[in-house]
N, C-alpha and C positions, 0 to 999 in steps of 0.2 A: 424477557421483553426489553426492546432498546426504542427508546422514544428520540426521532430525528425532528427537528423542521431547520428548512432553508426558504427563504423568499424565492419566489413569491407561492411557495408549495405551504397548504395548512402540517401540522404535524402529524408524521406518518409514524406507525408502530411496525417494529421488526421483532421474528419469534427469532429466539434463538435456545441455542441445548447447550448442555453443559461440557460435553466435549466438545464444542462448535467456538473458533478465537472467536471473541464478542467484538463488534467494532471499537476503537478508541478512540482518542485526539486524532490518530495521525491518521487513520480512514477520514473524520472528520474535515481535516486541512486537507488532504486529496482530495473531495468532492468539492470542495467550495472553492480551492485553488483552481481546479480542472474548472469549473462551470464559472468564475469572473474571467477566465483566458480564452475560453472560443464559445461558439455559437453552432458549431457542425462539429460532431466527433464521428460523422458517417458512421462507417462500422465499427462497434467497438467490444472490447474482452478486458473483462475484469479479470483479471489475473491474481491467485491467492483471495476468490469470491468471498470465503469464510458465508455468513449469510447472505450475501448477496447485494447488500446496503449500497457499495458504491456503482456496481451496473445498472442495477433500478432505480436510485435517485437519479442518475445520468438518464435514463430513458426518461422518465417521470418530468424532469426539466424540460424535456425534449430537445434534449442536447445528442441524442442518442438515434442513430436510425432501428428500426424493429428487422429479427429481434436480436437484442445485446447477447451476446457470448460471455460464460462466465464459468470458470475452472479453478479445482483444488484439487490439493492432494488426497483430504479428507471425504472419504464417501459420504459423511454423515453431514459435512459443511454441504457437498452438493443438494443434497435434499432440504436441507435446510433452505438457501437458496430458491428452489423448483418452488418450497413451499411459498416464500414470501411474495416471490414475482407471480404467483395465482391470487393471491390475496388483492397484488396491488394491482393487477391487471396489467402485467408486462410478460411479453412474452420472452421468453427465457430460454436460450440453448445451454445446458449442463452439462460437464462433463467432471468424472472423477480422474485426476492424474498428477503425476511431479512435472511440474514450471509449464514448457511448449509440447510435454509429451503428449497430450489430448490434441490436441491442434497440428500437428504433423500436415505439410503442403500446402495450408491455410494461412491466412495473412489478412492484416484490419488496416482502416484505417488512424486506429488508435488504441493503446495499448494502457490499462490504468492499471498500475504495477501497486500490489498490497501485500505482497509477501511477510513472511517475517525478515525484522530485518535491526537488531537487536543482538548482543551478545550473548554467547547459551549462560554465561554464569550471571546475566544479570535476567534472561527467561527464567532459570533457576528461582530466584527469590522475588519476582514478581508475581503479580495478583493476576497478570495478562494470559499467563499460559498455566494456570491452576491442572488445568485438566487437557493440555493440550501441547503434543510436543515441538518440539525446537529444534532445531540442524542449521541455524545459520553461522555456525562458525565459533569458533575463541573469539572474532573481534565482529562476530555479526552481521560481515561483510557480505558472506558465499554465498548466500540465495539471491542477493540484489545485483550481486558482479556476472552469477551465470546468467539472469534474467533480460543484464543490458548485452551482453555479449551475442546472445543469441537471440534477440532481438528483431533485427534486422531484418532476419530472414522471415519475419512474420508481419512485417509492416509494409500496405501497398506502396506505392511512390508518390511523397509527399506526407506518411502517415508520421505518427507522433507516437512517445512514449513518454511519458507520464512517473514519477517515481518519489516516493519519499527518499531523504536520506535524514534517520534518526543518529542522535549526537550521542546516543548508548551503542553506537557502532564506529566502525572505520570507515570514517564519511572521507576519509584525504583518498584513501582505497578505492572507495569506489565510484571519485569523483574521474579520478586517473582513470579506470575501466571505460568511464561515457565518454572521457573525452579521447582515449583511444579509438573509440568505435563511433561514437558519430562526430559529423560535421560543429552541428550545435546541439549544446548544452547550456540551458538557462533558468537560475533559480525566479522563481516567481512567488514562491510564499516562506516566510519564516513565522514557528511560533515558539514561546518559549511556554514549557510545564513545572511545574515542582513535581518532586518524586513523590511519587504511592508513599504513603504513611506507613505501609506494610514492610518497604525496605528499607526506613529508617535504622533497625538495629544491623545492618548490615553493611553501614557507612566505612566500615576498615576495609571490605573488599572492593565496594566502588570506586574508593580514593586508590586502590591498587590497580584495578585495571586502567584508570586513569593513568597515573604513571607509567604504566606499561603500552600506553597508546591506543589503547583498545576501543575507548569511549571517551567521549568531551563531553564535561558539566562544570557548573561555576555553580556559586553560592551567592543567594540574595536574601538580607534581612533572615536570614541561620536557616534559610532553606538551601537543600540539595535542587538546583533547576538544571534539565534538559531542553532540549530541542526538537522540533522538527523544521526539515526544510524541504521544502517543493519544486523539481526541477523537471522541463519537456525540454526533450531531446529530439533532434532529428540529421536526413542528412541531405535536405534540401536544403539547399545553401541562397534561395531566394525567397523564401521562406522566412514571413514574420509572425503570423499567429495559426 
């Protein structure tokens, strides 16, 4: 169970299963970045659903037109999903698949990108993928660089995407990817975390990938801190929110 509230919603409860990635911070900064920067996401696809958290708080706000699209690669996260948007009364198109494979000729006006998106040696010793596997890469990049890449071709004219980039990844990577492929590219939210307590004993290999450019972290008052940052992308070029 994942207990959310945002303003002006009372607190809403989300089931979630144990193979099922549970929401974290960085779903968290996606829904609250995405919902203070517009007021119409028309059409939209939660992308990497996991339970579902960030399409149905987007509908729920009524930031969302009905009904929100929402895809994983996890059979078990779509259901998951189905189940929570009957709970809350949103209506819900599901689909199981890898990144735009479900959505093939289809295209939104807004795209909220939640992939993994994280290096696999640091999935490895976190709490976040217990029971749930990883393929974004040695530097964490490759799910979030194919997601912007291919992109486009699913976003109507004028539409947006939407994206974390975490500092446990190669954010310089896949900063280069969006501004290759669209016009604009602009951060809108930064948050800074301390590391799971879990990967404390693991401090020689983080300070490794570190060096090896894989992830950016600093230390504050003898804590290990990350980041996440919040960026909408698009390639209307008259285009301000």
């Amino acid at each position: 169970m994942y207990l959310l509230q945002i303003d002006p919603l009372p607190e809403m409860a989300f089931e979630t299963k144990d193979d099922v990635f549970h929401p974290t911070g960085t779903s968290l900064s996606l829904i609250r970045a995405f919902s203070e920067f517009t007021n119409d996401a028309g059409r939209l696809l939660d992308l990497g659903c996991g339970c579902g958290i960030v399409g149905i708080m987007a509908r729920k706000l009524g930031l969302a037109s009905s009904p929100v699209y929402a895809s994983d690669l996890s059979p078990e996260a779509v259901d998951c999903a189905r189940a929570n948007a009957q709970k809350h009364g949103c209506d819900l198109v599901a689909r199981s698949g890898s990144l735009f494979e479900p959505w093939t000729g289809d295209s939104f006006d807004t795209i909220l990108d939640d992939v993994s998106g994280v290096a696999e040696e640091i999935a490895r010793i976190s709490p976040w993928f217990a029971n749930v596997p990883c393929a974004s890469g040695a530097d964490g990049a490759d799910l979030v660089c194919q997601v912007i890449r291919e992109c486009p071709a699913h976003l109507r004219p004028r539409g947006r995407l939407f994206f974390p980039v975490i500092s446990l990844s190669n954010g310089e990577r896949i900063l280069k990817v969006a501004g290759e492929t669209f016009k604009s590219v602009t951060k809108i939210a930064h948050e800074e975390w301390p590391l799971p307590k879990e990967m404390a004993p693991h401090a020689a290999l983080i300070k490794r990938l570190q060096q090896d450019g894989k992830i950016q972290i600093t230390q504050k008052f003898g804590m290990i801190i990350f980041s996440t940052d919040i960026y909408v992308a698009h390639n209307d070029e008259g285009r301000i929110s």
